[in-house]
PDB file of N, CA, C and O in Angstrom:
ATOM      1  N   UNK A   1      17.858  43.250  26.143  1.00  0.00           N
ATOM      2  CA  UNK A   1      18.320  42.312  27.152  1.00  0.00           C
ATOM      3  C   UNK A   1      17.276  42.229  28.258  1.00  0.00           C
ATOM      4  O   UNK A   1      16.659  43.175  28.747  1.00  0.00           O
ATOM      5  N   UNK A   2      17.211  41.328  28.477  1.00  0.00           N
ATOM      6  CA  UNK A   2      16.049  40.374  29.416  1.00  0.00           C
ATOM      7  C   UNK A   2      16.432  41.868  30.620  1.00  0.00           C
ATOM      8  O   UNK A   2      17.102  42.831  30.247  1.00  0.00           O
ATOM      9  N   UNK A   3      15.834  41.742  32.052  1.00  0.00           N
ATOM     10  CA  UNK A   3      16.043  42.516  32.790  1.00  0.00           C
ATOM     11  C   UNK A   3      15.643  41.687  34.527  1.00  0.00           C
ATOM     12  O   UNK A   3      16.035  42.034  35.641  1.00  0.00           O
ATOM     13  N   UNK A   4      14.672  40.439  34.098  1.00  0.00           N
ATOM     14  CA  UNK A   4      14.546  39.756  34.891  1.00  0.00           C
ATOM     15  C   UNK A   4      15.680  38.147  34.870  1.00  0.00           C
ATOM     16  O   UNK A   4      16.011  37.415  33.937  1.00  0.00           O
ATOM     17  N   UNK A   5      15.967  38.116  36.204  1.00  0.00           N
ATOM     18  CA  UNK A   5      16.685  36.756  36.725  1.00  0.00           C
ATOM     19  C   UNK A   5      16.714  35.456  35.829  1.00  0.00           C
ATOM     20  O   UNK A   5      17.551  34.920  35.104  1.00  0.00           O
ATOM     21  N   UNK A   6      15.553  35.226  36.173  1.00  0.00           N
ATOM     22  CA  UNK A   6      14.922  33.928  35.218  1.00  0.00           C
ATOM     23  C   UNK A   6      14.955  33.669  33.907  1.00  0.00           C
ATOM     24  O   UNK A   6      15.430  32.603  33.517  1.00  0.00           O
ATOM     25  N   UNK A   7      14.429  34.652  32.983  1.00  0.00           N
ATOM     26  CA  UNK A   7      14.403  35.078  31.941  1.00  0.00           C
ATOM     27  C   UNK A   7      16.446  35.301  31.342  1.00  0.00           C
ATOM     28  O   UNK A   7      16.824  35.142  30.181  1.00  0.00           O
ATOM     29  N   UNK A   8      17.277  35.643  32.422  1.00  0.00           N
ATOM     30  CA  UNK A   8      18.509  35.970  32.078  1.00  0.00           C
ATOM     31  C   UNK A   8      19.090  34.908  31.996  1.00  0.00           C
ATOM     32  O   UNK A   8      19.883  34.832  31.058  1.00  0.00           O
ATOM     33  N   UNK A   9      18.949  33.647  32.933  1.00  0.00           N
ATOM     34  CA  UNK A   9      19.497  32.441  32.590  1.00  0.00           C
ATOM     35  C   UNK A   9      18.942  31.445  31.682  1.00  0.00           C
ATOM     36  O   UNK A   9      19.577  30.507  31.199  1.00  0.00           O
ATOM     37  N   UNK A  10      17.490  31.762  31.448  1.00  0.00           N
ATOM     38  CA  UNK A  10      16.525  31.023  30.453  1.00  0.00           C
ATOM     39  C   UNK A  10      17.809  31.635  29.036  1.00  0.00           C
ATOM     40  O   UNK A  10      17.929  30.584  28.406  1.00  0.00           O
ATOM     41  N   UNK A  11      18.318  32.218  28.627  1.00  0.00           N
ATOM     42  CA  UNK A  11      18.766  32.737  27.988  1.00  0.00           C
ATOM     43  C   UNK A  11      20.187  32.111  27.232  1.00  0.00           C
ATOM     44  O   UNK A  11      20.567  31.885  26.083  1.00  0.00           O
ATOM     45  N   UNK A  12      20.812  31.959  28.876  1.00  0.00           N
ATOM     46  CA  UNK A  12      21.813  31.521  28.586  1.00  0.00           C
ATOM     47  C   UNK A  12      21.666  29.631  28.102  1.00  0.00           C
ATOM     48  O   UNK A  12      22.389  29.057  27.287  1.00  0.00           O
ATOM     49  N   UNK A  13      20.505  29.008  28.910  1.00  0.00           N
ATOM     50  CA  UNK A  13      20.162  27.695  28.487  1.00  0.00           C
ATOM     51  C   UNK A  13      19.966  27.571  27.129  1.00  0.00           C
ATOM     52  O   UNK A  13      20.443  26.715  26.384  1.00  0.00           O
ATOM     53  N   UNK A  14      19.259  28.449  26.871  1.00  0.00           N
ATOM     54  CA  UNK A  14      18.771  27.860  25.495  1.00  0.00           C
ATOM     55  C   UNK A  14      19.868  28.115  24.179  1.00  0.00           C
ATOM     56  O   UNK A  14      19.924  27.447  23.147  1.00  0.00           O
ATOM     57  N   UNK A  15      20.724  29.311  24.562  1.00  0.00           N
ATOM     58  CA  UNK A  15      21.409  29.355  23.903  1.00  0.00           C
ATOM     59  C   UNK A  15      22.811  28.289  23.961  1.00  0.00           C
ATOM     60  O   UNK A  15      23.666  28.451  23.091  1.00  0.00           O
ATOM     61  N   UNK A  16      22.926  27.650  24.580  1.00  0.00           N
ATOM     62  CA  UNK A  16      23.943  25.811  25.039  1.00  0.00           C
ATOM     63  C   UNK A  16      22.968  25.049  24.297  1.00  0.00           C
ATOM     64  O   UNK A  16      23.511  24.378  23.421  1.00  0.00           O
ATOM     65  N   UNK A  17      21.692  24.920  24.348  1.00  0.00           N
ATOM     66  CA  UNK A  17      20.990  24.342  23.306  1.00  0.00           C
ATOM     67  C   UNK A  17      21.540  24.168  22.197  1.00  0.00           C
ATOM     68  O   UNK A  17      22.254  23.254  21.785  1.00  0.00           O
ATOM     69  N   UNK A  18      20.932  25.704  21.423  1.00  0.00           N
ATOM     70  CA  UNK A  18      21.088  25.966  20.484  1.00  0.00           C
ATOM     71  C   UNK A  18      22.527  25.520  19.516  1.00  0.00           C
ATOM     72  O   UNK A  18      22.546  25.087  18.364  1.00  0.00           O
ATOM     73  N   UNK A  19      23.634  25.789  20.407  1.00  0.00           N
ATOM     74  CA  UNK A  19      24.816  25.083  19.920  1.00  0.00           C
ATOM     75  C   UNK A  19      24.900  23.780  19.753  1.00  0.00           C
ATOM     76  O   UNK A  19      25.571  23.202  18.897  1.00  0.00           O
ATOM     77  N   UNK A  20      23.864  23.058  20.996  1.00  0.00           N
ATOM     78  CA  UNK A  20      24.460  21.253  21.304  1.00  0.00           C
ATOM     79  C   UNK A  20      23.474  21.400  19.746  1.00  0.00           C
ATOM     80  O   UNK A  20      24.105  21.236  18.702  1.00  0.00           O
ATOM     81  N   UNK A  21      22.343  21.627  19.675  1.00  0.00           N
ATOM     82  CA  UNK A  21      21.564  21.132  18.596  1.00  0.00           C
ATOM     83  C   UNK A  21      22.317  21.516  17.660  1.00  0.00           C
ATOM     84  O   UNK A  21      23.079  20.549  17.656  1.00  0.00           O
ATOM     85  N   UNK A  22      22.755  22.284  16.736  1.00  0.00           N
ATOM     86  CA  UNK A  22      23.318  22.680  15.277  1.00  0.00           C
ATOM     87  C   UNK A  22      24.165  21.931  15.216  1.00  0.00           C
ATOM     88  O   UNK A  22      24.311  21.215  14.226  1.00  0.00           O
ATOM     89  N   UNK A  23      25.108  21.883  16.461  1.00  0.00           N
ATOM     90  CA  UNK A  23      26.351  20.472  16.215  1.00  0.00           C
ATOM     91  C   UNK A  23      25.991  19.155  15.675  1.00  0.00           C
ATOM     92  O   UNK A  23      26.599  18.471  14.852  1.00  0.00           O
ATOM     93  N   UNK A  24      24.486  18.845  16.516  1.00  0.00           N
ATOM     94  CA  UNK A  24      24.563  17.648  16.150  1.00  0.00           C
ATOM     95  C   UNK A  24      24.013  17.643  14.923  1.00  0.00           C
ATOM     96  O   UNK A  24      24.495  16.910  14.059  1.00  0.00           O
ATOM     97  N   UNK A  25      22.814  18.535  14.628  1.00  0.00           N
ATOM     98  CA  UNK A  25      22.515  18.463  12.747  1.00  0.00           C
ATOM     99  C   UNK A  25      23.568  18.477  12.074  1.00  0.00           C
ATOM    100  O   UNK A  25      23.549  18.237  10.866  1.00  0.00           O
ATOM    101  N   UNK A  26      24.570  18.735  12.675  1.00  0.00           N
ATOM    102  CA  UNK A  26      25.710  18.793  11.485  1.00  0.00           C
ATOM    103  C   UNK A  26      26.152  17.149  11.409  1.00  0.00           C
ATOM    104  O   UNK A  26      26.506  16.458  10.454  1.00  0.00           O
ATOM    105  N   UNK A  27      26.021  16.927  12.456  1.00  0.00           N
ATOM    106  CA  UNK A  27      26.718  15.436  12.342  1.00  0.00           C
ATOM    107  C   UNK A  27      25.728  14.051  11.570  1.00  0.00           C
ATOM    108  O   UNK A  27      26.122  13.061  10.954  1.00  0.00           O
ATOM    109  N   UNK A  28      24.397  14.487  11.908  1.00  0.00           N
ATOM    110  CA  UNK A  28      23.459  13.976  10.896  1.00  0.00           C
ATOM    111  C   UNK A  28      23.688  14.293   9.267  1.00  0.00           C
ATOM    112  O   UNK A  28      23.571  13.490   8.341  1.00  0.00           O
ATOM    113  N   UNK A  29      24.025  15.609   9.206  1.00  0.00           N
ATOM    114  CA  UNK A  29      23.979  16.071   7.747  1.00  0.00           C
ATOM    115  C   UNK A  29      25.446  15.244   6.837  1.00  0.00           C
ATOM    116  O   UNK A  29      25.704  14.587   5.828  1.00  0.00           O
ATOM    117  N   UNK A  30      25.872  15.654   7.653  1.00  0.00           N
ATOM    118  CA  UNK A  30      27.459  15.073   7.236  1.00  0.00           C
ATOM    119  C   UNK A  30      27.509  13.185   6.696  1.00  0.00           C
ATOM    120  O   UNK A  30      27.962  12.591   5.718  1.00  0.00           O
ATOM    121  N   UNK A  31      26.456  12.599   8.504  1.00  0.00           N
ATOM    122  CA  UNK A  31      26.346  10.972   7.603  1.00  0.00           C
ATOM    123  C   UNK A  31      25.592  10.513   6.261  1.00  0.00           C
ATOM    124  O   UNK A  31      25.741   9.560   5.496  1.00  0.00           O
ATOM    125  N   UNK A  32      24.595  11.762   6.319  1.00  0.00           N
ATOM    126  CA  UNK A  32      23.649  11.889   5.106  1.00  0.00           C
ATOM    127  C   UNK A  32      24.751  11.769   3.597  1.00  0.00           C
ATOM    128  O   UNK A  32      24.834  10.887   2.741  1.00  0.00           O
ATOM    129  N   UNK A  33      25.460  13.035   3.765  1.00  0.00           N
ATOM    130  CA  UNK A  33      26.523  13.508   3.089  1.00  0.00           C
ATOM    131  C   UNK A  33      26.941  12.194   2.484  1.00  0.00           C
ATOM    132  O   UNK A  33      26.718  11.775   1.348  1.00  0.00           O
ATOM    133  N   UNK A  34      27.709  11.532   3.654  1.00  0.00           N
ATOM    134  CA  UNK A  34      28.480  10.084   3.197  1.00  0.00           C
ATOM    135  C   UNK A  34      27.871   9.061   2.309  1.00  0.00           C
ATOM    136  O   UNK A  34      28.297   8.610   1.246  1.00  0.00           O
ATOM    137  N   UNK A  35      26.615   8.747   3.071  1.00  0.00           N
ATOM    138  CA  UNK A  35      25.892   7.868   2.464  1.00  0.00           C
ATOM    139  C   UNK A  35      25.789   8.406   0.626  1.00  0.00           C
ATOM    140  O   UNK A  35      26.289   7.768  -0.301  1.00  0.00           O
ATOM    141  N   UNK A  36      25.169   9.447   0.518  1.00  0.00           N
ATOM    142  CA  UNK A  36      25.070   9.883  -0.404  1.00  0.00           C
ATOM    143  C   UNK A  36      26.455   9.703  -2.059  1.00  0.00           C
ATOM    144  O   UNK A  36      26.391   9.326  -3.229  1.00  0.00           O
ATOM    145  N   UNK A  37      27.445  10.212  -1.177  1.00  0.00           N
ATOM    146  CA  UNK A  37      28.880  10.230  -1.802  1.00  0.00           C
ATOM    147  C   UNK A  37      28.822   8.444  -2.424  1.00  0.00           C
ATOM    148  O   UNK A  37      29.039   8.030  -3.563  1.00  0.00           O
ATOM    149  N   UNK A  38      28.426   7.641  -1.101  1.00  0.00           N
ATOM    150  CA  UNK A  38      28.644   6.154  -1.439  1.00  0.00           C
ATOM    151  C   UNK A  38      28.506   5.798  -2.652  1.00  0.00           C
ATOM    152  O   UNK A  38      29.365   5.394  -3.436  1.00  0.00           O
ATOM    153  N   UNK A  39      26.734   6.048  -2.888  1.00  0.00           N
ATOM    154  CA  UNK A  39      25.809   5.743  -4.093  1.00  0.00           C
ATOM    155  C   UNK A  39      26.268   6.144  -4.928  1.00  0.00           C
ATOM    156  O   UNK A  39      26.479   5.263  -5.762  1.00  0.00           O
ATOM    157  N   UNK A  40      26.670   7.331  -5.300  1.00  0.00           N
ATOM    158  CA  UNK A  40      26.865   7.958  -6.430  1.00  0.00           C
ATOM    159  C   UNK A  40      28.223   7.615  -7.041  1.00  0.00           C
ATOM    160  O   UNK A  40      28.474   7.916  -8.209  1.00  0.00           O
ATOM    161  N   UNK A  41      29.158   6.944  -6.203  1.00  0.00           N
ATOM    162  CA  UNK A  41      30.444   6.113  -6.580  1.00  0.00           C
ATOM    163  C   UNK A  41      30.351   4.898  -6.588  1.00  0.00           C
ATOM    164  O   UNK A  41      31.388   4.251  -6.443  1.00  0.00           O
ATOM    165  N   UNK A  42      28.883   4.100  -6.787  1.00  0.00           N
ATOM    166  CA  UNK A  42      28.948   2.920  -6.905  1.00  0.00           C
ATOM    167  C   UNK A  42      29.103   1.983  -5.737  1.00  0.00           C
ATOM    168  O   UNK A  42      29.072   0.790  -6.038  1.00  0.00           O
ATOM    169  N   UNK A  43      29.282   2.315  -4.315  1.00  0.00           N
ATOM    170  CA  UNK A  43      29.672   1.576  -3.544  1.00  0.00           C
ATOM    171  C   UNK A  43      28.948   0.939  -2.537  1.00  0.00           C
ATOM    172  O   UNK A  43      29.160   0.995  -1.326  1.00  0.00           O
ATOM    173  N   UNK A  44      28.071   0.325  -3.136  1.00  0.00           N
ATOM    174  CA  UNK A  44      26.679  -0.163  -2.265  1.00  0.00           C
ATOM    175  C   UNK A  44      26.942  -0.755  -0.662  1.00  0.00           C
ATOM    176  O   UNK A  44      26.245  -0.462   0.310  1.00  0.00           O
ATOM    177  N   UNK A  45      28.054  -1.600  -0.660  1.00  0.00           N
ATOM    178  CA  UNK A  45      28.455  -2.346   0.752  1.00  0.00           C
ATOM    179  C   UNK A  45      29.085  -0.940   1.406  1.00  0.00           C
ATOM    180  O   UNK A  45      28.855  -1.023   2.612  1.00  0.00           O
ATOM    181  N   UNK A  46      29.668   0.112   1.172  1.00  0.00           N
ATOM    182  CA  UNK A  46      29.636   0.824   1.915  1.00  0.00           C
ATOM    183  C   UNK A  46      28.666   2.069   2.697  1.00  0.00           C
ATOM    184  O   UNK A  46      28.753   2.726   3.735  1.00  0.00           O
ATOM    185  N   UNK A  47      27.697   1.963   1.531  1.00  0.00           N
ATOM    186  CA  UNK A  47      26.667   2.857   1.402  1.00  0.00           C
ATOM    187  C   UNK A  47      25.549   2.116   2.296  1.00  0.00           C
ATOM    188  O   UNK A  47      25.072   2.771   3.222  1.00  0.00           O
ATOM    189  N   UNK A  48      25.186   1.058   2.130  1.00  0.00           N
ATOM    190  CA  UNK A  48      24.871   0.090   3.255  1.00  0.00           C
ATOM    191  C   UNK A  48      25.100   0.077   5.301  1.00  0.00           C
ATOM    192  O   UNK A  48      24.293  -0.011   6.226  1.00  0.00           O
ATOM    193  N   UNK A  49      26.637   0.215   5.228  1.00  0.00           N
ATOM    194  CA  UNK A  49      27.472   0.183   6.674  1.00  0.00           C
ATOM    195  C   UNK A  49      27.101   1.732   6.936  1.00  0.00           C
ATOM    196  O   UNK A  49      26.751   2.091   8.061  1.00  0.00           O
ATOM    197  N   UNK A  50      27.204   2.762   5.705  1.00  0.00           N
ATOM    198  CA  UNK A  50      27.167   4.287   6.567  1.00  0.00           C
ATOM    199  C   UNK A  50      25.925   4.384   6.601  1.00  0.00           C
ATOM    200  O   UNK A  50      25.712   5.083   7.591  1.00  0.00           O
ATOM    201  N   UNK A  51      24.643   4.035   5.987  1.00  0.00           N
ATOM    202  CA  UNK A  51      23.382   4.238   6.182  1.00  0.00           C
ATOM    203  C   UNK A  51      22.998   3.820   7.861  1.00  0.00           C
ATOM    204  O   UNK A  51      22.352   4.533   8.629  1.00  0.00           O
ATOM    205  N   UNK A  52      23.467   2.754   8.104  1.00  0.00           N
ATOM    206  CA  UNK A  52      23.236   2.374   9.332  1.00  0.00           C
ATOM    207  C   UNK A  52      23.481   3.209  10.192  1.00  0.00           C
ATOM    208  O   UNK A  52      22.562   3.367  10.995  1.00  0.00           O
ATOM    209  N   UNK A  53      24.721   4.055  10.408  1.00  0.00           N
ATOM    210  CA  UNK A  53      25.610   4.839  11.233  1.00  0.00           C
ATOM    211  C   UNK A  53      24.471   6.171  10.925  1.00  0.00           C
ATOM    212  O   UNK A  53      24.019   6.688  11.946  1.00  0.00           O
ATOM    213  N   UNK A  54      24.117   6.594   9.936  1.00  0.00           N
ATOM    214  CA  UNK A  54      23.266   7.579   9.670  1.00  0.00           C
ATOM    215  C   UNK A  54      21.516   7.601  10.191  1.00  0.00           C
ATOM    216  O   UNK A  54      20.832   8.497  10.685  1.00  0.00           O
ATOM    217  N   UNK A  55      21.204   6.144   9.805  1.00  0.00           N
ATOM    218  CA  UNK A  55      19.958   5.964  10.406  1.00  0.00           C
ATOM    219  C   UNK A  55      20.024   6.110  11.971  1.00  0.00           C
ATOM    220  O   UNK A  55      19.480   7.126  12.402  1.00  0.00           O
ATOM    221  N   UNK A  56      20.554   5.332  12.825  1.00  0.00           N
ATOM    222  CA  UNK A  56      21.186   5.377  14.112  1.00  0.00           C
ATOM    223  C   UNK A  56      21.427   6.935  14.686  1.00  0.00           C
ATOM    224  O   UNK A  56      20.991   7.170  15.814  1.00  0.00           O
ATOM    225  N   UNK A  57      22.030   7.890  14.034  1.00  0.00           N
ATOM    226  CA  UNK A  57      22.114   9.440  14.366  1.00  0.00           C
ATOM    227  C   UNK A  57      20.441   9.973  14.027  1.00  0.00           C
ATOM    228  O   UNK A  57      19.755  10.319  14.989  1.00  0.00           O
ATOM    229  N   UNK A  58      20.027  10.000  13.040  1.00  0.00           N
ATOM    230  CA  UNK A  58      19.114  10.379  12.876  1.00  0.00           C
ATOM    231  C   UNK A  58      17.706   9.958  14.322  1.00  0.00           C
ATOM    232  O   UNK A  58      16.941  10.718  14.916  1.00  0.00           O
ATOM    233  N   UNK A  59      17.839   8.946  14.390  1.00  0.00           N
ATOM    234  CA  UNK A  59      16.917   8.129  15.479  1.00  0.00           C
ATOM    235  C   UNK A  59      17.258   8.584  16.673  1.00  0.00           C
ATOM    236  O   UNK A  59      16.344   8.359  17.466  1.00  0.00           O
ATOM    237  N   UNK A  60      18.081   9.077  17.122  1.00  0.00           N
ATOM    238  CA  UNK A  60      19.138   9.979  18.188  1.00  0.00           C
ATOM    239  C   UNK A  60      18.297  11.421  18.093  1.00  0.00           C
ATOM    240  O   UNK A  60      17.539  11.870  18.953  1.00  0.00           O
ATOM    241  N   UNK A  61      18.650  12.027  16.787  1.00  0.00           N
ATOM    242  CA  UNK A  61      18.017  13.162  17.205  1.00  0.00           C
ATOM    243  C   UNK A  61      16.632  13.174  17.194  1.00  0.00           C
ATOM    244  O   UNK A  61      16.139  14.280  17.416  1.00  0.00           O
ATOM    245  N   UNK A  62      15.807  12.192  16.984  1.00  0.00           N
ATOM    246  CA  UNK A  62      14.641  12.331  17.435  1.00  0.00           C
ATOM    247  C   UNK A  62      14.192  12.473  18.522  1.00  0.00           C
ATOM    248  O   UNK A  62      13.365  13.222  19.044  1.00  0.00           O
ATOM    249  N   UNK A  63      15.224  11.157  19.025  1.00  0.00           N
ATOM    250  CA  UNK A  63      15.196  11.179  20.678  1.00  0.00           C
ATOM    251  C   UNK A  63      14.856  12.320  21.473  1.00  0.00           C
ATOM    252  O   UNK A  63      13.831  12.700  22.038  1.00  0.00           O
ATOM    253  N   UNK A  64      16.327  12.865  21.317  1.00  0.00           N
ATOM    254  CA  UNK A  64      16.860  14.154  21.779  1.00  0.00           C
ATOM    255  C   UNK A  64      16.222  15.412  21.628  1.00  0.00           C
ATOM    256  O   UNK A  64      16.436  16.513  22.134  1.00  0.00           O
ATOM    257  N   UNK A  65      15.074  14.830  20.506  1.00  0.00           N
ATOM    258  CA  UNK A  65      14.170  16.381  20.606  1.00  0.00           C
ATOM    259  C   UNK A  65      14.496  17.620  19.595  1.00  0.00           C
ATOM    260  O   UNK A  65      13.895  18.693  19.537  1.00  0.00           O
ATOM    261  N   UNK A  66      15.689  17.154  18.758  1.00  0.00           N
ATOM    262  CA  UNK A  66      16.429  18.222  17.363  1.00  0.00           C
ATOM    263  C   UNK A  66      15.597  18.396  16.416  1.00  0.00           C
ATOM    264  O   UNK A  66      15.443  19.464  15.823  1.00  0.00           O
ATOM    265  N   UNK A  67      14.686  16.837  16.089  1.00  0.00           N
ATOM    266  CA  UNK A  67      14.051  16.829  14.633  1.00  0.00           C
ATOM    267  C   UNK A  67      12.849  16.585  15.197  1.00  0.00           C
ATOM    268  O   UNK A  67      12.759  16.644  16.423  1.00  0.00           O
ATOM    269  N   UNK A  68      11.679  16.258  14.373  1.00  0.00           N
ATOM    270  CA  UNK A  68      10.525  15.733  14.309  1.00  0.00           C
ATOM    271  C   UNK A  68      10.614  14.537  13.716  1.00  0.00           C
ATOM    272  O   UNK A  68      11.468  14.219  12.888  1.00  0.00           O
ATOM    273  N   UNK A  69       9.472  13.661  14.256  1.00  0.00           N
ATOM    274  CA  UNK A  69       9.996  12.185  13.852  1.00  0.00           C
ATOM    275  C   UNK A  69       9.365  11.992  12.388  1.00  0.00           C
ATOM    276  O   UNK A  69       9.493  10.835  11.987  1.00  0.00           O
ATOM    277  N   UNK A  70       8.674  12.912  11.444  1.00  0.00           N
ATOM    278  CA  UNK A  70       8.302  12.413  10.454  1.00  0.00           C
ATOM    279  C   UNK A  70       9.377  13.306   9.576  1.00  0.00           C
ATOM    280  O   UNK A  70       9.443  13.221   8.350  1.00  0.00           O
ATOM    281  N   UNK A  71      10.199  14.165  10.361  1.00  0.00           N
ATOM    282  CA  UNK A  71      11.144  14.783   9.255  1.00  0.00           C
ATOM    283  C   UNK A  71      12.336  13.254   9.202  1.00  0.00           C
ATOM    284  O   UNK A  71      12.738  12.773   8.143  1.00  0.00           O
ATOM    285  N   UNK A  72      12.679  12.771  10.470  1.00  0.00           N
ATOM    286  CA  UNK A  72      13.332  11.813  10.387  1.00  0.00           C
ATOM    287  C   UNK A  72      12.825  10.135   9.470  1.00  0.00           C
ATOM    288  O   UNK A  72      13.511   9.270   8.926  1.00  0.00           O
ATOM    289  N   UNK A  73      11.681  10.253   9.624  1.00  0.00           N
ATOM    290  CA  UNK A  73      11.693   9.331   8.193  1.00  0.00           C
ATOM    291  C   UNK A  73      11.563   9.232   6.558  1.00  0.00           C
ATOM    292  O   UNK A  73      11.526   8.374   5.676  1.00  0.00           O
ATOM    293  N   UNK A  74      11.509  10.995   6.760  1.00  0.00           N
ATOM    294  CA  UNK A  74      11.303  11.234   5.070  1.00  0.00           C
ATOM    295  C   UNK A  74      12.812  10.906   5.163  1.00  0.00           C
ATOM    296  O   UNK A  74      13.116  10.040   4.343  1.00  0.00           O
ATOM    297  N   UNK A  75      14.024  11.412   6.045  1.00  0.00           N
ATOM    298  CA  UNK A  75      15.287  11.420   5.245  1.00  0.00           C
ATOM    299  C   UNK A  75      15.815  10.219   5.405  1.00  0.00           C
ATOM    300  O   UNK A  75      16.410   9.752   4.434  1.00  0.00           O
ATOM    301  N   UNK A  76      15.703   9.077   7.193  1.00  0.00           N
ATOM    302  CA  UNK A  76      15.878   7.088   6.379  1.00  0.00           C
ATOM    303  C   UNK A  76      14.991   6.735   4.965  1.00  0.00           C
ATOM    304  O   UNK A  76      15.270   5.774   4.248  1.00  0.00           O
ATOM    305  N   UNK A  77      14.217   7.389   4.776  1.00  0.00           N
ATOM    306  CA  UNK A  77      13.305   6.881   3.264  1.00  0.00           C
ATOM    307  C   UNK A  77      14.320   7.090   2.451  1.00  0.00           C
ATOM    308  O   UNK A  77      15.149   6.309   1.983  1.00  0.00           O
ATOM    309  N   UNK A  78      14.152   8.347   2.319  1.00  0.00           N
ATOM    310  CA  UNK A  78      15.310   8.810   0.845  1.00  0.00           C
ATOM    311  C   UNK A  78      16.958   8.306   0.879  1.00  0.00           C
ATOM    312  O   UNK A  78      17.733   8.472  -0.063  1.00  0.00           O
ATOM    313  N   UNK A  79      17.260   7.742   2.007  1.00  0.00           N
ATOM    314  CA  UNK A  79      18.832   7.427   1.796  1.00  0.00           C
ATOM    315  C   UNK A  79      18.254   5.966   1.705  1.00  0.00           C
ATOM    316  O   UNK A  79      19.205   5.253   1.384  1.00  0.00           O
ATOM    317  N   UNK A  80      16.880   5.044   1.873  1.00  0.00           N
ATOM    318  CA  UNK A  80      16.938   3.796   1.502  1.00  0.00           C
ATOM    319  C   UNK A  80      16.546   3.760   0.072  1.00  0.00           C
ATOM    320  O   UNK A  80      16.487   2.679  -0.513  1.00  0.00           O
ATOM    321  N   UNK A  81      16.278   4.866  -0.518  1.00  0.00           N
ATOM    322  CA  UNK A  81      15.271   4.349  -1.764  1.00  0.00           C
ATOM    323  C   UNK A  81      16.832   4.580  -2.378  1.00  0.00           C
ATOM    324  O   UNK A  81      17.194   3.945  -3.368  1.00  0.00           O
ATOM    325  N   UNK A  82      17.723   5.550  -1.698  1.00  0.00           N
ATOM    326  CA  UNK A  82      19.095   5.682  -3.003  1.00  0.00           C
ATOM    327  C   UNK A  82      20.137   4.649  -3.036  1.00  0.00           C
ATOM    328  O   UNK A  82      21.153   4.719  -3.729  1.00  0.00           O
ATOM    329  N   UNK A  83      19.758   3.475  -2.072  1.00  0.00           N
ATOM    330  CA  UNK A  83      20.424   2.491  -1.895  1.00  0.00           C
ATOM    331  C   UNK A  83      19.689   1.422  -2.769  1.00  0.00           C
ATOM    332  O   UNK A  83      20.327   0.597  -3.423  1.00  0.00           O
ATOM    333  N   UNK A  84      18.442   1.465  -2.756  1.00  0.00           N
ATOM    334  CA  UNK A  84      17.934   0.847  -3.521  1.00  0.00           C
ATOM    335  C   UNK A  84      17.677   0.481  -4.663  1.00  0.00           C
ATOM    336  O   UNK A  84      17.067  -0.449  -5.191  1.00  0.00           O
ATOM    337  N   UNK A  85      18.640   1.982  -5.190  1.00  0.00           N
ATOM    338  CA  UNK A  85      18.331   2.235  -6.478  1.00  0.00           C
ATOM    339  C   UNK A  85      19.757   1.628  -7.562  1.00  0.00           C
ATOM    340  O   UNK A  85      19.927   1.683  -8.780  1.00  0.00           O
ATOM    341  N   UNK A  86      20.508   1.123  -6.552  1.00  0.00           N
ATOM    342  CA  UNK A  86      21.998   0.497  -6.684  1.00  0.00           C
ATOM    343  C   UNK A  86      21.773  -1.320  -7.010  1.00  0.00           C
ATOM    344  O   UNK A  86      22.594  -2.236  -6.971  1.00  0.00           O
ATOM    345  N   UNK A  87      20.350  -1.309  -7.320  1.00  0.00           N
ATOM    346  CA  UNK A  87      20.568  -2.915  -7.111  1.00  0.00           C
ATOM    347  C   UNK A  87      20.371  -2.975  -8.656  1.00  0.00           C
ATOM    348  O   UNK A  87      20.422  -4.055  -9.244  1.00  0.00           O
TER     349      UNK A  87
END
């Protein structure tokens, strides 16, 4: 345990981080999830509407500083090429 001031609340910040961030990968992972479920049941117009909702989160956590922006376009790539692959 830290022993200095600074260092003791640096501590506690990053660890509120650490939570806001995993929450929200989860909520990225999860639209991923959906999209995914779509394709694989055939359901392109829906797989379509959740990609959006997914691309949109993803572009968020770039923002926000969670991901790196080239991790965020390998994964809009791969949920467009699996939409693509529905035509």
């Amino acid at each position: 345990m830290a022993n200095i001031k600074s260092q003791i609340k640096r501590i506690g910040t990053s660890e509120k981080a650490r939570v806001r961030n995993a929450s929200f990968k989860s909520q990225v992972r999860t639209a991923m999830k959906k999209v995914r479920l779509a394709v694989d049941e055939g359901r392109k117009e829906d797989a379509i509407a959740l990609n959006k909702v997914a691309a949109s989160l993803i572009d968020k956590s770039v923002v926000k500083g969670i991901q790196h922006t080239k991790t965020a376009a390998r994964q809009k790539r791969e949920l467009a090429l699996l939409i693509n692959s529905l035509a």
